[in-house]
N, C-alpha and C positions, 0 to 999 in steps of 0.2 A: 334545568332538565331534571325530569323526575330520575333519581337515582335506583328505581328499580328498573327502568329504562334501559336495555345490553348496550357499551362501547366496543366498538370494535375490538376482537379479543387483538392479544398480539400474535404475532407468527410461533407458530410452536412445532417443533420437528417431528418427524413421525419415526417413533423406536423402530431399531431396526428390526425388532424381535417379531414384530407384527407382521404378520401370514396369513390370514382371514381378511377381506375386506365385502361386506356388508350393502348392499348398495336398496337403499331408500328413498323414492319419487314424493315430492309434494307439489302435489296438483290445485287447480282450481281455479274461476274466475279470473277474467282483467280487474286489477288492483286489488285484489281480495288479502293479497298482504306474503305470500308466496316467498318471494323476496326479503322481508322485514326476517319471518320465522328460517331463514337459512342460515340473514347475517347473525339473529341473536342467539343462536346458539351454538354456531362453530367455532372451533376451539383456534381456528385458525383465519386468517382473514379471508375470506371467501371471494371465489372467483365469482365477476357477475358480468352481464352483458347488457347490462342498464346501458338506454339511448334516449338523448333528449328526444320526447314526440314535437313531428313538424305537420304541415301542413296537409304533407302525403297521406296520413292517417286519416282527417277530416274526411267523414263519408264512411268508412272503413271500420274502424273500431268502434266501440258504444261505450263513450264516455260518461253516460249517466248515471248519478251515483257517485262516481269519484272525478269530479271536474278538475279537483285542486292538483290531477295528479300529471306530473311532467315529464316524467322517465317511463322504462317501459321496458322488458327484458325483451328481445329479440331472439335467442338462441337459449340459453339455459343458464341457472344459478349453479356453481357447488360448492358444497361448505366439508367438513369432516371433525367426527367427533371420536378418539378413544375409550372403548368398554374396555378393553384391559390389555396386555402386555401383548398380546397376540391378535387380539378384533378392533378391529375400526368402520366405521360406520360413518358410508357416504352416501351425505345428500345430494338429491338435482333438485333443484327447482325448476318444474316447466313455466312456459310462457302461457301468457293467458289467453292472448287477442285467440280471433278465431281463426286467423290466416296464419299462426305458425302451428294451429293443432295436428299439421301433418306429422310435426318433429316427436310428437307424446306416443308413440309408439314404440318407437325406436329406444327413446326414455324409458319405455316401461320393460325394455328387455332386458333381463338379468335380473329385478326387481325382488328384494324379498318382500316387500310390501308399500302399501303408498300413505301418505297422509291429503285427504282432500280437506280444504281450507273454505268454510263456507261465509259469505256474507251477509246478511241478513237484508240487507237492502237490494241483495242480486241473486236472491236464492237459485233463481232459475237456471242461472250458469254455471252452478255445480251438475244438472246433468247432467253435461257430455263428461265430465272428469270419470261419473260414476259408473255413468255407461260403459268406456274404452274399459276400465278395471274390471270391470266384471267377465267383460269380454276375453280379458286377457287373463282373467281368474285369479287376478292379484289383489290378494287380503289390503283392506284397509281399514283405518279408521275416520270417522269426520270432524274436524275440529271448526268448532264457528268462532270466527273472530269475531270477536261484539267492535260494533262500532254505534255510532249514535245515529240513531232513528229516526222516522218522523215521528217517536211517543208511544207508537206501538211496542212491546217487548214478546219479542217470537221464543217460544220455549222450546227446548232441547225437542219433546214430543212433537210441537208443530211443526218442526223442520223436516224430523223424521218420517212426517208423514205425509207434509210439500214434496220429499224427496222419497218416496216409495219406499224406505229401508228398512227390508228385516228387521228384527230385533236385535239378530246376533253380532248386527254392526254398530262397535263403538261409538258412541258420541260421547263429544265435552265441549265447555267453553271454552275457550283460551286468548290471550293477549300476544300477539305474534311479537310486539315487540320487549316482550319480559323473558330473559334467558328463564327462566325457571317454569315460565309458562308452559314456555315452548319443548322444556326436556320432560316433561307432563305429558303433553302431546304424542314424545317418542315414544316413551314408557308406555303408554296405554297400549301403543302398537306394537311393543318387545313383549307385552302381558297376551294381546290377541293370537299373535304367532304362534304363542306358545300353547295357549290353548287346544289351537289349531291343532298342531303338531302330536299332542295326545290324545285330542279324541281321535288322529287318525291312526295312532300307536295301537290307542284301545281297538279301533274297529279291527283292524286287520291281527290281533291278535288270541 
């Protein structure tokens, strides 16, 4: 196994000093990798609600694109990562299929902001992600998991503009299963907020 590849971390307790908690949705596509970027970067072993897929889904889900794939979150991912003695930062992972999108609502209450998980072979099913978020006025950013193509290589710009998105929405690439990718990822979205948070400091002052 490649060793930049994340093992599960181990259990790691949460100080008690910690009184902030954080709460951050990563959304996006069936198998776009949602799951992969919770486990590889929480600091603790993450709850998940992976289920083998059966039969029942045949007709139902749209398994093209990622055939190879077996499991399937049902309910939601969560992972948790410590910024410092006092903040912690927790993730959901939503489900993908399009028959749990009713629960991504609900997920996105409390939300400081999301990360959307784009595929390059299923771009399309990044739209309802971006849709609900905008909807519900929750800053994001997009992170494309690169995976292997038919040969074609889609660029950061062509995605952005498959996917209608401002400018002022972050994009990058990322590897969901490289812890270090993946805290890239966060980071950009700790960098957007804050952005956020001053030009609204500036406006209204």
């Amino acid at each position: 196994m490649d060793s930049a590849i994340s093992e599960p971390p181990a259990r790691t307790p949460l100080s008690d000093t910690a009184d902030n908690g954080l709460k951050v949705v990563v959304v996006g596509g069936f198998g776009v990798g949602k799951t992969t970027l919770v486990r590889s970067v929480s600091e603790i072993r993450p709850l998940n609600t992976e289920e083998v897929m059966t039969q029942a889904g045949v007709g139902v889900d749209d398994p093209s694109g990622v055939d190879h794939k077996s499991t399937t979150t049902v309910a939601f991912d969560f992972g948790r990562i410590t910024l410092s003695e006092r903040t912690v930062l927790y993730l959901f992972g939503a489900p993908g299929q399009e028959r749990f999108w009713f629960l991504w609502d609900r997920l996105f209450s409390g939300a400081l902001g999301a990360v959307v998980l784009v595929d390059t072979r299923r771009v399309a099913d990044s739209w309802y992600a971006v849709d609900r978020l905008e909807f519900h006025r929750t800053p994001f950013v997009v992170a494309v998991n690169r995976f292997e193509t038919d040969g074609h290589y889609y660029s950061l710009a062509e995605i952005r503009q498959a996917l209608s998105l401002p400018e002022h929405v972050p994009m990058l690439d990322c590897d969901a299963r490289v812890r270090s990718s993946g805290k890239s990822v966060l980071l950009s979205l700790v960098d957007h907020l804050y952005t956020r948070a001053l030009a609204r400091e500036a406006a209204t002052s």
